[in-house]
C-alpha positions as CSV (number, residue, x, y, z in Angstrom):
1,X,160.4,79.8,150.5
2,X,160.9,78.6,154.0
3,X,164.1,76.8,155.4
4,X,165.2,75.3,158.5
5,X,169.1,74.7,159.5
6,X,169.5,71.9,161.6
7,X,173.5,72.8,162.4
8,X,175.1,71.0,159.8
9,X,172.5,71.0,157.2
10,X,169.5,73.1,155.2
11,X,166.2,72.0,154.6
12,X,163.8,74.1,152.2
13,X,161.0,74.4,151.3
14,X,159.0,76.0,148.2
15,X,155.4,76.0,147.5
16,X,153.1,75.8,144.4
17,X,153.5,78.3,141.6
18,X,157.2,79.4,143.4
19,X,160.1,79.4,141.2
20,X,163.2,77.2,141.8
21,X,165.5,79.6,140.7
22,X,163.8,82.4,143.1
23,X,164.0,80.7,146.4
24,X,167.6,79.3,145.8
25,X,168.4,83.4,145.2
26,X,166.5,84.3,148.3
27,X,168.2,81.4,150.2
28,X,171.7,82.0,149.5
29,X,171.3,85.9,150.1
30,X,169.3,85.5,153.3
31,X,172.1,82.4,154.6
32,X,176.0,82.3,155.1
33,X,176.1,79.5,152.6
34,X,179.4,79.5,150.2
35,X,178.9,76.1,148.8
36,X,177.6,72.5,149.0
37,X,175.1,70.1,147.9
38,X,171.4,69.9,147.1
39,X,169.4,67.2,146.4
40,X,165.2,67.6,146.2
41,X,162.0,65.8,145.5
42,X,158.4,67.4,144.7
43,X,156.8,68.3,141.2
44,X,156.9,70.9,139.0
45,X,154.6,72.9,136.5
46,X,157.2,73.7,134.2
47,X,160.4,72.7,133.8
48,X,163.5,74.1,131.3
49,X,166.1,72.0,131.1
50,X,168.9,71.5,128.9
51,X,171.6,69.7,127.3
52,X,175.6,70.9,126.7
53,X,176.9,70.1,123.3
54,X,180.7,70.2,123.7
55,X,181.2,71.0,120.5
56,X,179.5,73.8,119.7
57,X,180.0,74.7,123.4
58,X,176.3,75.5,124.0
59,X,172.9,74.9,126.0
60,X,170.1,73.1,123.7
61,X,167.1,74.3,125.8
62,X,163.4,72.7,126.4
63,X,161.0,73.8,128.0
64,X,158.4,71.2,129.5
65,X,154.9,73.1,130.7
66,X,153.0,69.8,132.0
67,X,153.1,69.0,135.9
68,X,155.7,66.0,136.5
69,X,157.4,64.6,139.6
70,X,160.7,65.4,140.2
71,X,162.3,62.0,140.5
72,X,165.6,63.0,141.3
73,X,167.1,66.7,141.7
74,X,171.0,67.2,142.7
75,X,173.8,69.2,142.0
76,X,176.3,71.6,143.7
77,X,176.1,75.3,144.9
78,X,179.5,77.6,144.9
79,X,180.6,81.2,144.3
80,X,180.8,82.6,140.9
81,X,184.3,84.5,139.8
82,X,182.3,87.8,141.0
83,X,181.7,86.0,144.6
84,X,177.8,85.6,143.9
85,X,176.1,81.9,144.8
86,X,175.5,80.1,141.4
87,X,174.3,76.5,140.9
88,X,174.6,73.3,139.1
89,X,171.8,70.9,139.0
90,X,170.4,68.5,137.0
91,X,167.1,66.5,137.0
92,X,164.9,63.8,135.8
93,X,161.3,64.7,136.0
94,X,158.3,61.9,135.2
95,X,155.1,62.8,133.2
96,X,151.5,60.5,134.4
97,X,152.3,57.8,132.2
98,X,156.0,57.4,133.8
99,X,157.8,58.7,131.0
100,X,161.2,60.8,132.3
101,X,162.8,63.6,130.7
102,X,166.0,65.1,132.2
103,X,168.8,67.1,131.4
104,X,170.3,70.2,133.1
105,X,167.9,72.6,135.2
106,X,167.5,75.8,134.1
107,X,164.7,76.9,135.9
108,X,161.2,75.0,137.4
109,X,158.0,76.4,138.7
110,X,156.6,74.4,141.6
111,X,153.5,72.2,141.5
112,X,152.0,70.7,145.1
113,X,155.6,71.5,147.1
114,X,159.2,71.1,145.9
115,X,161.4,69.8,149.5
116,X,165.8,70.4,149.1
117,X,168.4,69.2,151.2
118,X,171.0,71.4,151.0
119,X,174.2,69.9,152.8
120,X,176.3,73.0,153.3
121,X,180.2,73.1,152.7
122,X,182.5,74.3,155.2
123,X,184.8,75.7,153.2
124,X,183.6,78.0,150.3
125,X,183.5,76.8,146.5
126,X,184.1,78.6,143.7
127,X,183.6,78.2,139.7
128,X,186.3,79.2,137.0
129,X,185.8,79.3,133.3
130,X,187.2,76.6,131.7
131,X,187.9,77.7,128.0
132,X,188.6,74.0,126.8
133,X,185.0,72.9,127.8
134,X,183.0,76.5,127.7
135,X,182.1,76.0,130.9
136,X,182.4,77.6,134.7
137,X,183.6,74.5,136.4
138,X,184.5,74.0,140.2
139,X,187.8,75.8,141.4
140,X,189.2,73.2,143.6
């Protein structure tokens, strides 16, 4: 994982067999960053994503191990009740034949390079558990 801050703004980048979930840790620990938005392109080797049933108030998880593109990648970063950098991201990932899959993103492993924009928040945001829904939504 590399990065590059521009004064308003992150750019990152992971390379092949890096995990998603790996360099966002590594970013957020090695950067003041207490929130804000990320957006990427690149592909992937795997990919777990999943869908919330808000009934039974859980994650239906699949795990994809095929390369795809990532066609679209965004979501939000904040701070977690215990102050530690979680994230929300979703995706929509294509297969050779153009077939998408997406959901929520667990977790990727990178194919050729994954690229993320992270536009940084100024003020800090924080999740909350929200017992109606199950889940830790943004505190604003």
């Amino acid at each position: 994982m590399v990065s590059l801050f521009d004064g308003y703004n992150y750019v990152i980048r992971l390379d092949k067999d890096e995990r998603l979930s790996v360099g966002l840790q590594q970013f957020f620990e090695q950067n003041d960053v207490h929130g804000g938005w990320i957006t990427a392109v690149g592909g992937a080797l795997e990919v777990e994503l999943g869908f919330y049933n808000l009934e039974s108030k859980q994650y239906q998880w699949r795990t994809f191990k095929q390369t795809l593109e990532i066609v679209s990648l965004q979501g939000t970063c904040a701070l977690d009740e215990q102050g530690k950098p979680v994230w929300h991201l979703h995706g929509v990932f294509s297969d050779d034949q153009h077939q998408t899959v997406g959901g929520h993103l667990k977790d990727l492993v990178v194919a050729g390079t994954c690229e993320l924009f992270v536009h940084r928040s100024y003020q800090p945001l924080h999740r909350k558990h929200n017992d109606d829904v199950g889940l830790n939504i943004l505190d604003l």
